[in-house]
C-alpha atoms as an extended CHARMM CRD file, in Angstrom:
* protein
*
       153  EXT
         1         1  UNK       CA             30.6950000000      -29.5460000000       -5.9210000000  PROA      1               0.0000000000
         2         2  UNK       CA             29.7960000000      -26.4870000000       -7.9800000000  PROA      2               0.0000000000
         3         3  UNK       CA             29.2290000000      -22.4840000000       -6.7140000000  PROA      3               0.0000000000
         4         4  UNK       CA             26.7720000000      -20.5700000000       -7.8510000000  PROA      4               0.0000000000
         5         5  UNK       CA             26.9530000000      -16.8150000000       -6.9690000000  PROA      5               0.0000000000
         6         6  UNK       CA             24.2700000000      -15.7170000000       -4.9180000000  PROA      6               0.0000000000
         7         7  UNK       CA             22.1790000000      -13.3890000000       -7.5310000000  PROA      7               0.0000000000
         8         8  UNK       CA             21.9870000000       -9.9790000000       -7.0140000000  PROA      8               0.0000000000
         9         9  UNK       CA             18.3370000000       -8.9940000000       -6.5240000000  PROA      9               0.0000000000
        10        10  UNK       CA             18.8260000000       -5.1890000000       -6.6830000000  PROA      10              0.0000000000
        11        11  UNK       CA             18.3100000000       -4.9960000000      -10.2180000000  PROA      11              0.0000000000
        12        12  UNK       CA             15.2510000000       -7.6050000000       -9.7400000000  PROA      12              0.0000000000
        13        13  UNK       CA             13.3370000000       -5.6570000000       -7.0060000000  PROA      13              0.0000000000
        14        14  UNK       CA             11.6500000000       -3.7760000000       -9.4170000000  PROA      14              0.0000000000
        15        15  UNK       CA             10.0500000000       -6.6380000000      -11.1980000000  PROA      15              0.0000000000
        16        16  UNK       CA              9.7540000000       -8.5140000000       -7.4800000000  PROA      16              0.0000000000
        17        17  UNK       CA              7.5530000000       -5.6610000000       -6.5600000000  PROA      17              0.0000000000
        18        18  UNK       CA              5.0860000000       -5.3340000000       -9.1920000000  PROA      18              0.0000000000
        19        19  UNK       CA              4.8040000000       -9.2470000000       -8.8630000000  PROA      19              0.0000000000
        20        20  UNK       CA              4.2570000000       -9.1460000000       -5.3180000000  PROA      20              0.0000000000
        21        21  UNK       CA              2.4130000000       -5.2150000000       -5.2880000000  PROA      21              0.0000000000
        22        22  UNK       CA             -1.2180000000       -7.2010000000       -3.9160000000  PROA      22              0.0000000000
        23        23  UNK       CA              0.7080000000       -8.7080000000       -1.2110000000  PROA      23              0.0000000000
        24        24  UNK       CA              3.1280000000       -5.8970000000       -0.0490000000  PROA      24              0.0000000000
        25        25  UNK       CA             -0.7390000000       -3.5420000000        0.3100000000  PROA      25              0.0000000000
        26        26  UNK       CA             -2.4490000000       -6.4910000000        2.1770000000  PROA      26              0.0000000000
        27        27  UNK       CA              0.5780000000       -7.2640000000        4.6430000000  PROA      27              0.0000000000
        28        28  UNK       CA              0.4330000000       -3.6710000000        4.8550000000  PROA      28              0.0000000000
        29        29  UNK       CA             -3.4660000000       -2.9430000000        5.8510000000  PROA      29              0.0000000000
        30        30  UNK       CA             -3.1260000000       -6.3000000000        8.1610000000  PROA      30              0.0000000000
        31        31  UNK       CA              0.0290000000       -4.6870000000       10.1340000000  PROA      31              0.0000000000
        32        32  UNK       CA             -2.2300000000       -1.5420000000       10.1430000000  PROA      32              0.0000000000
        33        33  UNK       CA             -5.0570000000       -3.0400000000       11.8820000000  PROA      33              0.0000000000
        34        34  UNK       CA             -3.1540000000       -5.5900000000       14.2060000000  PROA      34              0.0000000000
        35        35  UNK       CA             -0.5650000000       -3.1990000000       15.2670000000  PROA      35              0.0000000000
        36        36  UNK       CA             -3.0180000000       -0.1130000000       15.2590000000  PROA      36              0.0000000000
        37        37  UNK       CA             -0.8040000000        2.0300000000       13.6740000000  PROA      37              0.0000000000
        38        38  UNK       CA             -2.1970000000        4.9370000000       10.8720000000  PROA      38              0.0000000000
        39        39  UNK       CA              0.9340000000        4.0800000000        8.9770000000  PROA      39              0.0000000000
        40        40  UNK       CA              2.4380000000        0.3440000000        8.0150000000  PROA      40              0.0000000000
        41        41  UNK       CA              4.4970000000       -0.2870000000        4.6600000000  PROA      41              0.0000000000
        42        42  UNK       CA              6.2680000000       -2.8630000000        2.8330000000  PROA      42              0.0000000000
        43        43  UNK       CA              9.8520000000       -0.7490000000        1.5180000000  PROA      43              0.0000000000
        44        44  UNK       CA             11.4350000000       -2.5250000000       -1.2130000000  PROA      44              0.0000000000
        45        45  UNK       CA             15.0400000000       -1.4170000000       -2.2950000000  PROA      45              0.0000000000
        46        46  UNK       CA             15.5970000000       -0.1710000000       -5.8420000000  PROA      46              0.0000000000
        47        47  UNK       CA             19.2900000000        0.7520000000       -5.6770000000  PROA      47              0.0000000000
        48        48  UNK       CA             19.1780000000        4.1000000000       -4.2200000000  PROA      48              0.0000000000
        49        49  UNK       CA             15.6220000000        4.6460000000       -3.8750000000  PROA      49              0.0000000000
        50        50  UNK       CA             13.0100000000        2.4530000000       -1.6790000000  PROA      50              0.0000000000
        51        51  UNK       CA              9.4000000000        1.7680000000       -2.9970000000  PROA      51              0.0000000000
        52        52  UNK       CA              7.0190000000        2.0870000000       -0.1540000000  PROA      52              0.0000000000
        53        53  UNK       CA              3.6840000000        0.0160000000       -0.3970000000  PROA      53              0.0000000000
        54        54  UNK       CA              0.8340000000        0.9310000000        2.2220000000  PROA      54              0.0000000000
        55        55  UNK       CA             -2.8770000000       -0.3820000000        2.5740000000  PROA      55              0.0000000000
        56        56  UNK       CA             -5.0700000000       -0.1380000000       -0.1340000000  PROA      56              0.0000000000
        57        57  UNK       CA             -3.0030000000        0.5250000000       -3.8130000000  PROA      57              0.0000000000
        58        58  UNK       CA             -1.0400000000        2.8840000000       -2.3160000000  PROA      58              0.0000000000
        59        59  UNK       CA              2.7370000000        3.3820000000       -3.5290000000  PROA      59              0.0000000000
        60        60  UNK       CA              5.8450000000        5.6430000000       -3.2710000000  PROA      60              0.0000000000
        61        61  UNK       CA              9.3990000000        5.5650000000       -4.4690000000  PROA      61              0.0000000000
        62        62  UNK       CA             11.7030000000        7.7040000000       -1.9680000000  PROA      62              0.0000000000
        63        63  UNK       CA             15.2330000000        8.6790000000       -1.6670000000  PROA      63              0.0000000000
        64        64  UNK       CA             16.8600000000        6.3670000000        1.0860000000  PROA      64              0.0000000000
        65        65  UNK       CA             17.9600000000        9.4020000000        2.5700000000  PROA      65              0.0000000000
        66        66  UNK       CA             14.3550000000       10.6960000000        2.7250000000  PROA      66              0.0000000000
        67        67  UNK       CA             12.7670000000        8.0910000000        4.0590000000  PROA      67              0.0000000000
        68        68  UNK       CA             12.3040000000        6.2950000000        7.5780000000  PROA      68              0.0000000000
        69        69  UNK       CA             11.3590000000        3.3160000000        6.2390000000  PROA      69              0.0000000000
        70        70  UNK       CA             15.1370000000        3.4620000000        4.8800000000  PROA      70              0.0000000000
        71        71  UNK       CA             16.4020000000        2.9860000000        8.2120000000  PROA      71              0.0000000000
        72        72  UNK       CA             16.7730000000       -0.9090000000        8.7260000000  PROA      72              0.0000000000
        73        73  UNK       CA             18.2980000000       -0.6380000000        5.0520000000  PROA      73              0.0000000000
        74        74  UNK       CA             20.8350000000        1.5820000000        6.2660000000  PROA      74              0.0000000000
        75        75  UNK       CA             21.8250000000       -0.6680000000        9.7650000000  PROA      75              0.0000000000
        76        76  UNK       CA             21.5020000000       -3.6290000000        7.7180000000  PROA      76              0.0000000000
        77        77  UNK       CA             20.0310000000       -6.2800000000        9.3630000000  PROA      77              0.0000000000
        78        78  UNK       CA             18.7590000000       -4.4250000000       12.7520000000  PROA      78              0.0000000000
        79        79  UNK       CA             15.7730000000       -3.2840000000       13.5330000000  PROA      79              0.0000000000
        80        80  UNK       CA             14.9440000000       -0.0600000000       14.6900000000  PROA      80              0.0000000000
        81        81  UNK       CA             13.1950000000        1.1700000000       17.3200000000  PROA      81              0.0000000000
        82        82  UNK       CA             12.1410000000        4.8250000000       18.3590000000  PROA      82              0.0000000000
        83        83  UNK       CA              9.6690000000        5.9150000000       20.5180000000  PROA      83              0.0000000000
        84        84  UNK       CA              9.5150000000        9.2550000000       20.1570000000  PROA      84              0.0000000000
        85        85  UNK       CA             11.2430000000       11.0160000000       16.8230000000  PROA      85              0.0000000000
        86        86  UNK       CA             11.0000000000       14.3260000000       18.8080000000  PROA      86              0.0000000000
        87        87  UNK       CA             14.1940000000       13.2330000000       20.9670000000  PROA      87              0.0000000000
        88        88  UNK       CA             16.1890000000       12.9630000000       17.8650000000  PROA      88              0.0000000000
        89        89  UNK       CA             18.2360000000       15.4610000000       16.4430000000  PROA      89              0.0000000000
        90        90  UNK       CA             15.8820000000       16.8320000000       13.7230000000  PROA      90              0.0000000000
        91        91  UNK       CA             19.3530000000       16.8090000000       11.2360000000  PROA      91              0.0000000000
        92        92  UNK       CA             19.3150000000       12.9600000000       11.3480000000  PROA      92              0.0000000000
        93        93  UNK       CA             15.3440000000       12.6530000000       10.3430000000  PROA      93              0.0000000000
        94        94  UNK       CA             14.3710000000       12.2500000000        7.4750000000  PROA      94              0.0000000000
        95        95  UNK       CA             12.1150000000       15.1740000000        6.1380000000  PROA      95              0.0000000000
        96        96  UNK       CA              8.9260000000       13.1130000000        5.5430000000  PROA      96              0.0000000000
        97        97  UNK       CA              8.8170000000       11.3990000000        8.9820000000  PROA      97              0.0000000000
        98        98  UNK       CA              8.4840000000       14.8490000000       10.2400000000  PROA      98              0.0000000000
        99        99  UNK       CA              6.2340000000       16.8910000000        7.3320000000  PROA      99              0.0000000000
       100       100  UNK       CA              3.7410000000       13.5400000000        7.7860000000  PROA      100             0.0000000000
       101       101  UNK       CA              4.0120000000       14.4610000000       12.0150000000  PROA      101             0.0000000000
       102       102  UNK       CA              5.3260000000       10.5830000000       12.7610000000  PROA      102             0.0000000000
       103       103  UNK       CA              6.1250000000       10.7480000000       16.8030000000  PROA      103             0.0000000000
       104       104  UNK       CA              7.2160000000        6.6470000000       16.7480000000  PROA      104             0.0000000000
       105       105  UNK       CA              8.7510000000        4.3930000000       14.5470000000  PROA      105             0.0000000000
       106       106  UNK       CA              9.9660000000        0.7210000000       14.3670000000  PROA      106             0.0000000000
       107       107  UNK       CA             11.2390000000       -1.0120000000       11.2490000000  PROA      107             0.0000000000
       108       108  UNK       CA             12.2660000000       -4.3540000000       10.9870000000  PROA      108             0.0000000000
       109       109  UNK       CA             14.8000000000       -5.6100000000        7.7610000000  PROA      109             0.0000000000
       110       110  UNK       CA             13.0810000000       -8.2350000000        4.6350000000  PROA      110             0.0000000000
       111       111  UNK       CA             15.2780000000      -10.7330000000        3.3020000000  PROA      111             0.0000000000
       112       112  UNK       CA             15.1980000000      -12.7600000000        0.4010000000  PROA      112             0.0000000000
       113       113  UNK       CA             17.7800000000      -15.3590000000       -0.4280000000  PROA      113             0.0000000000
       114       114  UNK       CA             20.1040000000      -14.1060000000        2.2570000000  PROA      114             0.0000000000
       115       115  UNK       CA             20.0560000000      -11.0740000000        0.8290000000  PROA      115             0.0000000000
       116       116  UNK       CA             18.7940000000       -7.4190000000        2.9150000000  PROA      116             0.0000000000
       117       117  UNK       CA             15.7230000000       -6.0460000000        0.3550000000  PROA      117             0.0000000000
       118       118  UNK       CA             13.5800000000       -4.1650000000        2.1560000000  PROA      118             0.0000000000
       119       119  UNK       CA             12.0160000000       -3.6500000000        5.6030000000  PROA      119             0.0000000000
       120       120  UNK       CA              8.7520000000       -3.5870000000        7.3510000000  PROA      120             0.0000000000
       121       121  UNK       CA              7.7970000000       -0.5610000000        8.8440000000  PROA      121             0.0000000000
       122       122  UNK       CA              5.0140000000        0.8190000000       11.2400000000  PROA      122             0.0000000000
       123       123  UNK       CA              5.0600000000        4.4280000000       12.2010000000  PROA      123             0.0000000000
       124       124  UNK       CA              2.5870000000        6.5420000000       15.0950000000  PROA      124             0.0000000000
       125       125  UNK       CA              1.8150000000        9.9250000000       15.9030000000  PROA      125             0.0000000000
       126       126  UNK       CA              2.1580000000        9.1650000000       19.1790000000  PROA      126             0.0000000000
       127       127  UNK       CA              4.9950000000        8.3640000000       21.2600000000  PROA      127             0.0000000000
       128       128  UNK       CA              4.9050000000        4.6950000000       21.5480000000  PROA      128             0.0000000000
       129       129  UNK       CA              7.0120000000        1.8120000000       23.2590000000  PROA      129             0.0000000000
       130       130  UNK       CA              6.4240000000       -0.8950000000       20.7070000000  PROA      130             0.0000000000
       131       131  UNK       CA              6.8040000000       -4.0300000000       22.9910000000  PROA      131             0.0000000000
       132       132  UNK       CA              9.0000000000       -7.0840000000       22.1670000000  PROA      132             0.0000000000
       133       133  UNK       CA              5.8550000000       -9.3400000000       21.7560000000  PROA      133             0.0000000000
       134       134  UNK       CA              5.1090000000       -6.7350000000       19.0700000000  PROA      134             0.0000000000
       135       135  UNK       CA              8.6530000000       -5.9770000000       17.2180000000  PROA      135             0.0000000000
       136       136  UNK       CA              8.5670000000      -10.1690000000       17.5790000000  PROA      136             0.0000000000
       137       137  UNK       CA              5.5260000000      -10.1670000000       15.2760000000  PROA      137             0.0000000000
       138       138  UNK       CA              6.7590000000       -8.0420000000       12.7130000000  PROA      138             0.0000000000
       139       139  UNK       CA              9.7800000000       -9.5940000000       12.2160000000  PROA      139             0.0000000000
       140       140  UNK       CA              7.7340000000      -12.4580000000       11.8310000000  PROA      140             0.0000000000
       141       141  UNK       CA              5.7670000000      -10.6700000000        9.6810000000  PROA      141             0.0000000000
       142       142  UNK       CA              8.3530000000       -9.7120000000        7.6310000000  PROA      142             0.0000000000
       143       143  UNK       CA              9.9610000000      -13.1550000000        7.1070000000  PROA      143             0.0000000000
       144       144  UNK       CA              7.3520000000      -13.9930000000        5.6400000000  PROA      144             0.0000000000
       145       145  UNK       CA              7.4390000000      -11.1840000000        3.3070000000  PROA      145             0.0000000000
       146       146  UNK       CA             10.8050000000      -12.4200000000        2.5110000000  PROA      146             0.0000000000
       147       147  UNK       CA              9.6110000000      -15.9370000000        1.8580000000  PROA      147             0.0000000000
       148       148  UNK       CA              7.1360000000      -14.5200000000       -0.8930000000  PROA      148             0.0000000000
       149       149  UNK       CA              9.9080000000      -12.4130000000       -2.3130000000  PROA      149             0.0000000000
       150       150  UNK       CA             11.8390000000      -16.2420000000       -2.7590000000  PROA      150             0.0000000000
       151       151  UNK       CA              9.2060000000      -17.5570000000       -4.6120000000  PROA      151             0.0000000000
       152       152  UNK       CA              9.7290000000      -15.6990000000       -7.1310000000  PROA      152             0.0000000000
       153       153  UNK       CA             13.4670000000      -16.1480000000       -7.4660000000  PROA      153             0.0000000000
Protein backbone atom coordinates (compact mmCIF):
# COMPACT_ATOMS: atom_id res chain seq x y z
CA UNK A 1 0.00 0.00 0.00
CA UNK A 2 1.52 3.34 -0.97
CA UNK A 3 0.72 7.20 0.58
CA UNK A 4 0.43 9.89 -1.33
CA UNK A 5 0.35 13.30 0.47
CA UNK A 6 -2.72 15.04 0.06
CA UNK A 7 -1.56 18.12 -2.35
CA UNK A 8 -1.63 21.35 -1.15
CA UNK A 9 -4.04 23.42 -3.25
CA UNK A 10 -3.11 26.86 -1.83
CA UNK A 11 -0.58 27.49 -4.28
CA UNK A 12 -3.12 25.98 -7.04
CA UNK A 13 -6.16 28.22 -6.22
CA UNK A 14 -4.99 30.73 -8.35
CA UNK A 15 -4.90 28.69 -11.47
CA UNK A 16 -8.29 26.72 -10.02
CA UNK A 17 -9.94 30.05 -10.23
CA UNK A 18 -9.26 31.37 -13.54
CA UNK A 19 -10.22 27.74 -14.74
CA UNK A 20 -13.34 27.73 -12.98
CA UNK A 21 -13.92 32.03 -13.13
CA UNK A 22 -17.43 31.22 -15.59
CA UNK A 23 -18.65 28.96 -13.00
CA UNK A 24 -17.76 30.74 -9.66
CA UNK A 25 -20.01 34.18 -11.58
CA UNK A 26 -22.91 31.81 -12.62
CA UNK A 27 -23.18 29.90 -9.13
CA UNK A 28 -22.95 33.32 -8.02
CA UNK A 29 -25.95 35.19 -10.08
CA UNK A 30 -28.04 31.73 -9.46
CA UNK A 31 -27.52 32.08 -5.45
CA UNK A 32 -28.44 35.77 -6.16
CA UNK A 33 -31.70 35.13 -7.66
CA UNK A 34 -32.76 31.93 -5.63
CA UNK A 35 -31.75 33.26 -2.35
CA UNK A 36 -32.78 36.97 -3.23
CA UNK A 37 -29.92 38.40 -1.90
CA UNK A 38 -28.12 41.81 -3.73
CA UNK A 39 -24.88 40.14 -2.82
CA UNK A 40 -23.73 36.21 -3.42
CA UNK A 41 -19.93 35.22 -4.11
CA UNK A 42 -17.78 32.36 -4.68
CA UNK A 43 -14.33 33.30 -2.18
CA UNK A 44 -11.46 31.33 -3.19
CA UNK A 45 -8.32 31.30 -0.84
CA UNK A 46 -5.00 32.57 -2.19
CA UNK A 47 -2.83 32.24 0.92
CA UNK A 48 -3.60 35.32 2.73
CA UNK A 49 -5.90 36.95 0.48
CA UNK A 50 -9.49 35.55 -0.80
CA UNK A 51 -10.67 36.18 -4.47
CA UNK A 52 -14.29 37.02 -4.42
CA UNK A 53 -16.35 36.17 -7.66
CA UNK A 54 -19.99 37.74 -7.91
CA UNK A 55 -22.65 37.67 -10.84
CA UNK A 56 -21.76 38.83 -14.01
CA UNK A 57 -17.52 39.08 -14.50
CA UNK A 58 -17.23 40.55 -11.43
CA UNK A 59 -13.96 39.89 -9.22
CA UNK A 60 -12.03 41.00 -6.08
CA UNK A 61 -8.98 39.88 -4.20
CA UNK A 62 -9.32 40.95 -0.34
CA UNK A 63 -7.34 40.70 2.74
CA UNK A 64 -8.88 37.78 4.90
CA UNK A 65 -9.00 40.17 7.53
CA UNK A 66 -11.07 42.54 5.35
CA UNK A 67 -13.43 40.49 4.19
CA UNK A 68 -16.74 38.67 5.42
CA UNK A 69 -16.64 36.27 3.01
CA UNK A 70 -13.31 35.30 5.03
CA UNK A 71 -15.27 34.18 7.82
CA UNK A 72 -15.99 30.34 7.22
CA UNK A 73 -12.13 30.40 6.22
CA UNK A 74 -11.29 31.57 9.50
CA UNK A 75 -13.80 28.85 11.65
CA UNK A 76 -12.76 26.33 9.28
CA UNK A 77 -15.30 24.17 8.38
CA UNK A 78 -18.49 26.07 10.04
CA UNK A 79 -20.73 28.04 8.65
CA UNK A 80 -21.70 31.26 9.71
CA UNK A 81 -24.66 32.78 10.38
CA UNK A 82 -25.61 36.48 11.33
CA UNK A 83 -28.64 38.14 11.14
CA UNK A 84 -27.99 41.36 11.82
CA UNK A 85 -24.08 42.73 11.63
CA UNK A 86 -25.35 45.77 13.65
CA UNK A 87 -25.33 43.54 16.97
CA UNK A 88 -21.72 42.89 16.50
CA UNK A 89 -19.04 44.69 17.91
CA UNK A 90 -18.08 46.96 14.96
CA UNK A 91 -14.06 46.02 16.02
CA UNK A 92 -14.69 42.39 14.89
CA UNK A 93 -16.28 43.47 11.26
CA UNK A 94 -14.63 43.63 8.69
CA UNK A 95 -14.51 47.22 7.11
CA UNK A 96 -16.20 46.35 3.77
CA UNK A 97 -19.23 44.50 5.23
CA UNK A 98 -19.96 47.76 6.79
CA UNK A 99 -18.70 50.64 4.00
CA UNK A 100 -20.99 48.25 1.41
CA UNK A 101 -24.06 48.70 4.44
CA UNK A 102 -24.41 44.56 4.68
CA UNK A 103 -27.13 44.13 7.75
CA UNK A 104 -26.99 39.92 7.28
CA UNK A 105 -24.64 37.47 6.40
CA UNK A 106 -24.28 33.63 6.08
CA UNK A 107 -21.28 31.83 4.62
CA UNK A 108 -20.92 28.37 4.20
CA UNK A 109 -17.03 26.62 3.75
CA UNK A 110 -15.92 24.95 -0.19
CA UNK A 111 -13.90 21.99 -0.13
CA UNK A 112 -11.91 20.33 -2.55
CA UNK A 113 -10.08 17.12 -1.93
CA UNK A 114 -10.67 17.33 1.78
CA UNK A 115 -9.15 20.32 1.81
CA UNK A 116 -11.06 24.01 3.24
CA UNK A 117 -10.65 26.50 -0.15
CA UNK A 118 -13.10 28.82 -0.08
CA UNK A 119 -16.69 29.54 0.99
CA UNK A 120 -20.00 30.52 -0.35
CA UNK A 121 -21.34 33.56 0.76
CA UNK A 122 -24.71 35.57 0.57
CA UNK A 123 -24.95 38.88 2.28
CA UNK A 124 -28.43 41.45 2.83
CA UNK A 125 -29.07 44.82 3.77
CA UNK A 126 -31.57 43.73 5.77
CA UNK A 127 -31.66 41.90 8.87
CA UNK A 128 -32.44 38.44 7.87
CA UNK A 129 -32.95 34.91 9.58
CA UNK A 130 -31.63 32.75 6.78
CA UNK A 131 -33.65 29.49 7.49
CA UNK A 132 -32.11 25.96 7.69
CA UNK A 133 -33.95 24.88 4.43
CA UNK A 134 -31.90 27.79 3.05
CA UNK A 135 -28.23 27.51 4.79
CA UNK A 136 -29.14 23.56 3.67
CA UNK A 137 -29.10 24.72 0.04
CA UNK A 138 -26.05 26.53 0.05
CA UNK A 139 -24.08 24.13 1.51
CA UNK A 140 -25.37 22.12 -1.10
CA UNK A 141 -24.58 24.62 -3.30
CA UNK A 142 -21.29 24.85 -2.33
CA UNK A 143 -20.39 21.12 -2.51
CA UNK A 144 -20.88 21.29 -5.57
CA UNK A 145 -18.60 24.10 -6.06
CA UNK A 146 -16.14 21.91 -4.42
CA UNK A 147 -16.80 19.03 -6.77
CA UNK A 148 -15.89 21.38 -9.82
CA UNK A 149 -12.83 22.59 -7.99
CA UNK A 150 -11.86 18.39 -7.99
CA UNK A 151 -12.12 18.14 -11.45
CA UNK A 152 -9.56 19.93 -12.01
CA UNK A 153 -7.14 18.32 -9.59
Amino acid sequence: MSFYPKPNLDNLTPHLGRLCAPNFHTTASECQRTFSVPVAAVGLREGRHIRLFYSGEASQKLLIDDALCALPLCVPGEQILVRDLHEIDEALLPPLALALGMRSYVGVPIFAAQQLVGSLSLADRQPRVFSHFEVQRLQAMAAKTGALLEQYL
